[in-house]
N, C-alpha and C positions, 0 to 999 in steps of 0.2 A: 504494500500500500504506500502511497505517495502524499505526504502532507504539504502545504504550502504557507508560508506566512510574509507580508509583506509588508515590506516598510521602505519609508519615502524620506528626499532628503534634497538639500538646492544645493548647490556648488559650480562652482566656476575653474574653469581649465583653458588651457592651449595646448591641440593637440598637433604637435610639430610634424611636418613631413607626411601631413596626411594630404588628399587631394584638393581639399578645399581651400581657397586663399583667405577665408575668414577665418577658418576653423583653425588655422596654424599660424593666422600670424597676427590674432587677436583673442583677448582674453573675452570669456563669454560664457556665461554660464546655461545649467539645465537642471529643470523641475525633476529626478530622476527616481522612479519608483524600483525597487529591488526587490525580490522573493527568493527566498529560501525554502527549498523545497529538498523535504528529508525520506527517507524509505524504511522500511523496515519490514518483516514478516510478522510481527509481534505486535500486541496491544499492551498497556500497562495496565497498572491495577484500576485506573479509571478506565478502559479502554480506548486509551489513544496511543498512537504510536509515537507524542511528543508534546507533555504536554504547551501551548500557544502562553500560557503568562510566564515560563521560564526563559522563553525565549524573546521577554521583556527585558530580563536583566542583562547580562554581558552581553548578549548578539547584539542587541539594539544600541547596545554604547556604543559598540565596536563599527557598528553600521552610522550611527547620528555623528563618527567623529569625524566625518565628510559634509555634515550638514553646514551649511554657510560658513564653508570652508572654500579654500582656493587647495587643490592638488596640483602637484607641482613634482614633475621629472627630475631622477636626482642630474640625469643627463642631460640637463637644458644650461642655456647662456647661465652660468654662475653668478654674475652680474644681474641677470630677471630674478634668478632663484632669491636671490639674499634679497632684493628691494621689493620681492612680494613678502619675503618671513618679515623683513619689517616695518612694513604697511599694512599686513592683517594678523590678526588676535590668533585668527582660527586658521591654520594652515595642515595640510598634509604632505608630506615628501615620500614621492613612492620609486621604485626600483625599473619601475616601465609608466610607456607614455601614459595618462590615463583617459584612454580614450574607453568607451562602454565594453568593447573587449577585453581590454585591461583591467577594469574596475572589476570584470566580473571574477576576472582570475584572482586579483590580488582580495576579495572577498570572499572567496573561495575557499582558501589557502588560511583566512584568520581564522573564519569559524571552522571550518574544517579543525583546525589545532584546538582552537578554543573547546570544541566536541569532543578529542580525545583528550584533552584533559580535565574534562569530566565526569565527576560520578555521581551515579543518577539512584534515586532512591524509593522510587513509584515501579519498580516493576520491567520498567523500558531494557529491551531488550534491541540487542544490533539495530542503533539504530543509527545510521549514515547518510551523511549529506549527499544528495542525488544530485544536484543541480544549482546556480544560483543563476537566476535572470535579470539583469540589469536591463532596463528601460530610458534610455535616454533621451528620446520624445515619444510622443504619440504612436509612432510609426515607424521607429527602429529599437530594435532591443537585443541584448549578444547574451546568448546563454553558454555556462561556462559548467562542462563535465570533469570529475576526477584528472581523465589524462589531460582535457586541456591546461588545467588549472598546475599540472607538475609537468608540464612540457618543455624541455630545454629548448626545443624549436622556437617557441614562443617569446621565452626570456624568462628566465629564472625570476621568479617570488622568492625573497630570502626576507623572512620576515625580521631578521636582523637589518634590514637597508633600510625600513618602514619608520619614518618615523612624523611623530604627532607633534606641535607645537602644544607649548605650558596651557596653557587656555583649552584644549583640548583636552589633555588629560585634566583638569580640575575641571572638567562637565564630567567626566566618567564619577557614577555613581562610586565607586572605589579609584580612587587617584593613582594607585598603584598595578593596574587591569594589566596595563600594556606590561607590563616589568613582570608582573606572575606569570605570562604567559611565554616574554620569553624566557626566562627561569622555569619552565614548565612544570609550575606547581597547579597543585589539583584545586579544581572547583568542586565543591561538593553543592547538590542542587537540594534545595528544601523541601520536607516532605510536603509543604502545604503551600503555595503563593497567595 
């Protein structure tokens, strides 16, 4: 069975070296809705195969620390990089371009880690991220499977490269999210939300 949960976010990017003369060589933002969609053979003790309000807490931080945010290529002009970290609060620095293919791998790739390091206490049995779809407008959207999301073809996710501006991590409901995960210490999920 196949669950799905979706959540929305505004951010602004330049996506370099793509076709469009707007799109790479001006900042410009998108309304972007995202799903995560998880699998499993199993139901839990509620009978779900996940339960929807746990995946309010860490996914959703980990997802909202894009929200009125600017993503920014660790491989762009060095010079844009440093005079957008310091002209906006809320910044993201990612390891590839972030264009909606890229978003979807590098979200892919968090909750993916995020999932195995945690443990779950309702019953949930294998229960594995199938898919994350990113929606970039209306009418284009890139969806992102296991092997795309670890594709060296692609460009490596090193969620070491990844990183969040101060302001971003003090919206994370726990300030230290990003730091436990890459320390891969465990989440334990509550019996009750």
């Amino acid at each position: 069975m196949i669950i799905r949960k979706l959540f929305k976010f505004e951010n602004a990017h330049i996506v370099r070296g793509c076709s469009t003369v707007k799109c790479r060589s001006s900042i410009h933002g998108h309304s972007y809705k995202v799903e995560l969609l998880f699998a499993s053979n199993f139901l839990d003790n509620g009978q779900m195969v996940y339960d929807f309000g746990l995946m309010k807490q860490n996914m959703k931080d980990l997802i909202e620390s894009f929200d009125h945010s600017i993503a920014l290529w660790q491989d762009d002009n060095p010079e844009f990089v440093q005079d957008m970290k310091k002209h906006s609060a809320r910044w993201v620095e990612l390891p590839v371009s972030p264009s909606a293919e890229q978003f979807s791998r590098v979200i892919f790739v968090m909750i993916d880690k995020l999932l195995s390091l945690t443990s779950t206490r309702n019953g949930e049995k294998e229960v594995t991220l199938h898919s994350v779809i990113v929606h970039e407008t209306s009418t284009g959207y890139a969806q992102c499977f296991c092997e795309d999301a670890y594709s060296k073809e692609m460009g490596d996710i090193d969620l070491y490269a990844i990183s969040f501006s101060n302001q971003v991590k003090k919206d994370f409901k726990d300030e230290k999210l990003w730091d436990k995960i890459l320390e891969e210490k465990e989440f334990i999920n509550p019996t009750t939300v």
